[in-house]
N, C-alpha and C positions, 0 to 999 in steps of 0.2 A: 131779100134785102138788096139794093141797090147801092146808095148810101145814102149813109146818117152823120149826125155831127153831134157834137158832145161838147160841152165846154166844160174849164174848172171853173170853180167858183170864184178864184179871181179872174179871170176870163184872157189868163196869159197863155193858157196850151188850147188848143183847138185840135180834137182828135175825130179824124174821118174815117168813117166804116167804109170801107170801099166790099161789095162783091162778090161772088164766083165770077163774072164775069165781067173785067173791067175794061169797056172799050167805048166807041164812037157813042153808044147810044145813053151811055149816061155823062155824056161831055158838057150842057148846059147844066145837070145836077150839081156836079162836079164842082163847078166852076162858081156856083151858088153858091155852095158849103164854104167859100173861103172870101168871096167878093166884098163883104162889107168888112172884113176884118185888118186892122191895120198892120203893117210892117212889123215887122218885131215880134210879134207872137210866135210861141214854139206851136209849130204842125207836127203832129203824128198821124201814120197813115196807117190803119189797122189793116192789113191785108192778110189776115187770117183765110177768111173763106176764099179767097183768091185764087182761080183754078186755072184764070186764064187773062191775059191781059195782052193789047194788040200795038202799036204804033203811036197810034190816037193814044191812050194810056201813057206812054211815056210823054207827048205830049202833054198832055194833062198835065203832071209830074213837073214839067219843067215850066210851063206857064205858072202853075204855084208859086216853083222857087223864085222866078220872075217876080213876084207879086208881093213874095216874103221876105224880099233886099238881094236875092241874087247869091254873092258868094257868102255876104253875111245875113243870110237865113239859117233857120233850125228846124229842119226836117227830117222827123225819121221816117223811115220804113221799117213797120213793127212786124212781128208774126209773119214773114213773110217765106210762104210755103218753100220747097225745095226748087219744083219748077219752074218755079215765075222768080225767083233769085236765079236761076241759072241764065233768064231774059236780060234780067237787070246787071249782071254782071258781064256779059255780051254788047249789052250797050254802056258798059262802063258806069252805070249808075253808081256804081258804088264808088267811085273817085269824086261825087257833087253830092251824095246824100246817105247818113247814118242808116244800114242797115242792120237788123235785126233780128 
């Protein structure tokens, strides 16, 4: 799995599968999974399978929140393993986005 996307059926949460490995090469995926969706929708970011995530990933990450209104966006980061929370919390992710 790469990623996938999911919608509710009111089509207000938009939940992305990200991975084992979340970096550069799935960066147009990525960015596909969320581009036609307007501001205001709640993103959830499954990172379950999540074993490793690079730069470009946080990137990624913060292009979203861009895209989702910035400080008034609703993103989480769900299921998010031991080691790839210990990345995000290095880069301070967890002061700009719900982790989980």
């Amino acid at each position: 799995m790469s990623i996938e996307v999911n919608k509710s059926s009111d089509g207000k949460v938009i939940t992305i599968n990200v991975g084992e490995n979340f970096d550069f090469a799935h960066h147009k995926e990525f960015r596909e999974s969320y581009r036609n969706e307007a501001p205001g929708c709640n993103f959830v970011i499954n990172m379950s399978q999540a074993k490793y995530l690079d730069s470009s990933a946080l990137g990624m990450l913060l292009m979203l929140r861009k895209h989702a209104g910035g400080d008034a966006s609703s993103i989480t980061l769900q299921a998010v393993p031991e080691e790839v929370r210990r990345v995000l919390e290095i880069a301070n992710f967890h002061k700009i986005f719900n982790i989980m």
